[in-house]
C-alpha positions as CSV (number, residue, x, y, z in Angstrom):
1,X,-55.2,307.4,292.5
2,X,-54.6,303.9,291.1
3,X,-51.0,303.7,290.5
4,X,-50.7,300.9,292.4
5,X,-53.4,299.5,291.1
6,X,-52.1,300.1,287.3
7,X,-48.9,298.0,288.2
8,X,-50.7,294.9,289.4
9,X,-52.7,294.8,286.4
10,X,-49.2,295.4,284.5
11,X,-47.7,292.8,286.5
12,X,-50.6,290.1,286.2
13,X,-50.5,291.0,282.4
14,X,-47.0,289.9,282.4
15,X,-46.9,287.2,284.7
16,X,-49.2,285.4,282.3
């Protein structure tokens, strides 16, 4: 339901 939505957050959490 928000997988993708789980990954961006991972990603952005990463990215910084």
């Amino acid at each position: 339901v928000g997988e993708l939505q789980k990954i961006l957050k991972e990603q952005q959490k990463l990215k910084k």
